[in-house]
N, C-alpha and C positions, 0 to 999 in steps of 0.2 A: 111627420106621420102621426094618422090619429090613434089613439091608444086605446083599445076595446079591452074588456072584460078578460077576455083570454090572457092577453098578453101580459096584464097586472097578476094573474093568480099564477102566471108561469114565472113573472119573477118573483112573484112573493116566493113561491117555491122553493126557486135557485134560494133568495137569501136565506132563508129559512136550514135547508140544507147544506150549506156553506157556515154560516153559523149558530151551527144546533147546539155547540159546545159552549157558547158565550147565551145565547138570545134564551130570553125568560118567556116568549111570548111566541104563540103559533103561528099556521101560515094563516087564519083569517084575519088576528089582528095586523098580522105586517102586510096583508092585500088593504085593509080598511085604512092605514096609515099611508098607503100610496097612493089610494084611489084620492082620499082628502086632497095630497098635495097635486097631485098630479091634475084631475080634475075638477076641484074646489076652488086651487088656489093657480093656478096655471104652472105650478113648479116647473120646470124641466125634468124627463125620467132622471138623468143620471144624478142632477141635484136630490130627487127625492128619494133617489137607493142611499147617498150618502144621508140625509139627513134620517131615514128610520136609521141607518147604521149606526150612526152615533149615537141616535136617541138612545137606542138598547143595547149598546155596549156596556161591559163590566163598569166602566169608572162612571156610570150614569144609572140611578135609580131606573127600575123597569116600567114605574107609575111617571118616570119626565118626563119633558113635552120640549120641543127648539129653544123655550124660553128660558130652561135654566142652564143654558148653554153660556159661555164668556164670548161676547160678539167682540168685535173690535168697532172705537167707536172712529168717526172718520169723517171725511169731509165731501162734501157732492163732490168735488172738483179731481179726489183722491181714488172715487171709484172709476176702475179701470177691467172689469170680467163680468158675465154675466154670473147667476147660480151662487151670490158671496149671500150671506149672512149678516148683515153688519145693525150699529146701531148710530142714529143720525139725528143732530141735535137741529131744526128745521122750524122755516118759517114758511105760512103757507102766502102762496101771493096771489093765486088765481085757482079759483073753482068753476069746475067745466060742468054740464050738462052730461049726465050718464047715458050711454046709448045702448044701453042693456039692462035688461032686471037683474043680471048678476054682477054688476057693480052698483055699491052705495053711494061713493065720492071717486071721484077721478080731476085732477086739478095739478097745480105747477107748487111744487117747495120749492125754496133753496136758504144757503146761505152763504156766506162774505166769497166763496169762493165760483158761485154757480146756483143754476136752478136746474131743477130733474122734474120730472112727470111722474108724480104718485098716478097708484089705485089702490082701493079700497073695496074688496070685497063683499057683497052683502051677507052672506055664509059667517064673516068673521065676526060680527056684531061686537064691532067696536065701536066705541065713543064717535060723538060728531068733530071734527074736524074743524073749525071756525074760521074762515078766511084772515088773514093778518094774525092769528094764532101763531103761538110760540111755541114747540113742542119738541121735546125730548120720541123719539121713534126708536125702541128696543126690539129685535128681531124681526127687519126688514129684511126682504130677499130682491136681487139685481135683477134687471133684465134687460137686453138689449135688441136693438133690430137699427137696421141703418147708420148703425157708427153710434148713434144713440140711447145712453142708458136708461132706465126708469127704476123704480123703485115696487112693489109688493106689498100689500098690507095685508094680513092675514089671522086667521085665528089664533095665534101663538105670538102676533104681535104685541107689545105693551104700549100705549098712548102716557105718555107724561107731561100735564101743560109745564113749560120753562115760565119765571117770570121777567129774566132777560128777554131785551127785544132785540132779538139776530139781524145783524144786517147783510141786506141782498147785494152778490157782488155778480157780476154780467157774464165774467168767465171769457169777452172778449178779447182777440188779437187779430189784427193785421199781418196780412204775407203779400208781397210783391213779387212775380219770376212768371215764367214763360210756362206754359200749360204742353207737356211734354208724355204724355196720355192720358186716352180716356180710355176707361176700365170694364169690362163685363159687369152687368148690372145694369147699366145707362140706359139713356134714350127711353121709349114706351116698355116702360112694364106692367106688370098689375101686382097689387095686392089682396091682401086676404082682408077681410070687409065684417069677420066673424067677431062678435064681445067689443069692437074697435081695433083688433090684431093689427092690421096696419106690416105687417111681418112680407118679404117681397113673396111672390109666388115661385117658384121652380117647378117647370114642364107643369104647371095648373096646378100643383098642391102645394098647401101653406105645411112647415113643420112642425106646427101646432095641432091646425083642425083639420089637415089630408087636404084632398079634391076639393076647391072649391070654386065660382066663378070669379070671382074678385073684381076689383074696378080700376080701371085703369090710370098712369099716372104718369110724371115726367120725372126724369133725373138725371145728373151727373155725377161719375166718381171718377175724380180726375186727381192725375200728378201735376202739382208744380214742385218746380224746381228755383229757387232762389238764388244758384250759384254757389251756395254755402249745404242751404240743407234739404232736403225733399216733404213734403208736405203731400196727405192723403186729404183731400175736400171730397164734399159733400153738398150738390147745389139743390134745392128742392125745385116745385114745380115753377115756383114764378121766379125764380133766377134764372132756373133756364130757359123761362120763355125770355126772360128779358138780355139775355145773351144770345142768346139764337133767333132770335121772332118767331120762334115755331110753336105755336100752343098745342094744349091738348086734340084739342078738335083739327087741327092738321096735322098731328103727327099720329091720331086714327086713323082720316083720310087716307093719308100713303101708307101707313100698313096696311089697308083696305085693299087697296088698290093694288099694292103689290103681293098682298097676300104673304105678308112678312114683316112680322114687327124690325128687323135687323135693319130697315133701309132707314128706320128712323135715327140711329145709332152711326149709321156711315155717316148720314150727310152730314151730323153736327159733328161727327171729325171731320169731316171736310174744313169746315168752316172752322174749328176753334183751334185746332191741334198749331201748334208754333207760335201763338200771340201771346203776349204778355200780358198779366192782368194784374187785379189788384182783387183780394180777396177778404173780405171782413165779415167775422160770425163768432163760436166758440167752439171750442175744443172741449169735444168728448172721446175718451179713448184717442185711438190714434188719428182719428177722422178730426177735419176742420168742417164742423157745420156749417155754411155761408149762409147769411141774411141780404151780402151784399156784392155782386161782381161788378168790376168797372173793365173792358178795354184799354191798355195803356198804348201797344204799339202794333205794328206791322209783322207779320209771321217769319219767325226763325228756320234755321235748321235744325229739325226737332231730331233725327236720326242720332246727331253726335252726341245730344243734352241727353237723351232717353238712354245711350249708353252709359253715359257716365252716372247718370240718377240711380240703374238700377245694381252699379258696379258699387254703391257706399251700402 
């Protein structure tokens, strides 16, 4: 939901009035402190009620800022929540093309454990970022959409070039087992198309910028099951075209035609639900990204596997 003027000066309020006992600062500075993160920086609201809170809590000067906070420092591989705070010792590997005046850099870090997708703020005017650059990243904030996380670069960030050269690990694993559901979410959806949001849509609005029209897209979130352990994937567009044969453009068609995106969602359980696959990508959060599905075998009885998958 988008977050208009009103709604910022009503929570500035609340905080303001909830902590009038502790807070050195009034309700314009603690709207102006929200509007930054929230609007500036794409914070999440309830991340940016906690971090003015901290900011201007007793055991923090009332002149602080995020940065002289103690972040925990941590590994791409080790973030697992959106809204974290942290500090990440990072190598850049690829720089992307901005598709917005309010981003500066947007591009891929990682290190020995994974890569993540920075942004870079124009707002934050921070230092340029150098591709193959080695850098120390002090008060980064998470963010996730589709199992996948990213990272925040903002005004209260600190840039430190490292003169170690980090090395890049793939964050790859293989899973083998029998595809025993597919999830809410799948099949033709759209996303939000705003800044690069990319965030899925619900009933037409994104949770970020509200209403919007978005573009449409393909996926699967699907259960395998290996017998041993259950596994949440993640297939993007061109896996599942290459596991179903259905591209984009036919799987508008038949929402077109039937006047419902859902028929694109039944048919590929038709087709997928009980076969065995092979499934290779990285693990972010609990989601298996895929870059790669193979077919192994002939469709199961997925009733009795789906019971016991959902019973561990």
């Amino acid at each position: 939901m988008v977050i208009n003027m009103i709604d910022l000066r009503k929570k500035a309020e609340e905080l303001h009035d909830r902590h009038s006992d502790t807070f050195q600062i009034e309700v314009d500075e603690i709207e102006s402190q929200l509007r930054t993160l929230v609007e500036g920086y794409s914070v999440p609201l309830e991340e940016a009620i906690r971090s003015v809170v901290n900011r201007n809590a007793p055991e923090y000067k009332s002149s602080t800022t995020a940065t002289d906070k103690s972040n925990s420092q941590i590994k791409i591989g080790d973030i697992n929540s959106s809204g974290q705070w942290i500090d990440l010792q990072i190598k850049i590997v690829d720089l992307w093309d901005p598709t917005s005046d309010s981003i500066d850099q947007v591009g891929l870090a990682g290190d020995e454990t994974g890569t993540i997708k920075f942004t870079k703020w124009s707002k934050s005017n921070l230092p340029t970022l150098e591709a193959n650059g080695n850098y120390l990243l002090k008060n980064v904030v998470t963010d996730e959409w589709g199992g996948r996380f990213s990272i925040k670069l903002n005004r209260t960030t600190i840039i430190e070039p490292l003169d170690q050269d980090i090395e890049i690990g793939d964050g790859s694993t293989s899973i083998e087992g029998a595809l025993v559901d597919i999830q809410s979410g799948s099949g033709l959806i759209k996303r939000c198309t705003v800044d690069s949001c990319t965030r899925v849509l619900q009933n037409g609005a994104c949770a970020e910028h509200g209403e919007v029209d978005g573009k449409y897209d393909l996926r699967l979130k699907g259960v395998i099951d290996d017998g041993i352990n259950v596994f949440e994937v993640i297939l993007n567009e061109q896996t599942t075209e290459f596991l179903t044969g259905i591209n984009l453009s036919d799987a508008e068609a038949m929402a077109t035609e039937a006047v419902d995106t859902g028929v694109v969602l039944t048919k590929m359980r038709n087709m997928l639900l009980g076969k065995y696959y092979k499934i290779q990508g990285s693990k972010f959060s609990r989601y298996l990204i895929a870059n790669e599905a193979q077919l192994l075998s002939d469709p199961i009885d997925t009733d009795s596997i789906l019971i016991q998958a959902r019973s561990i």
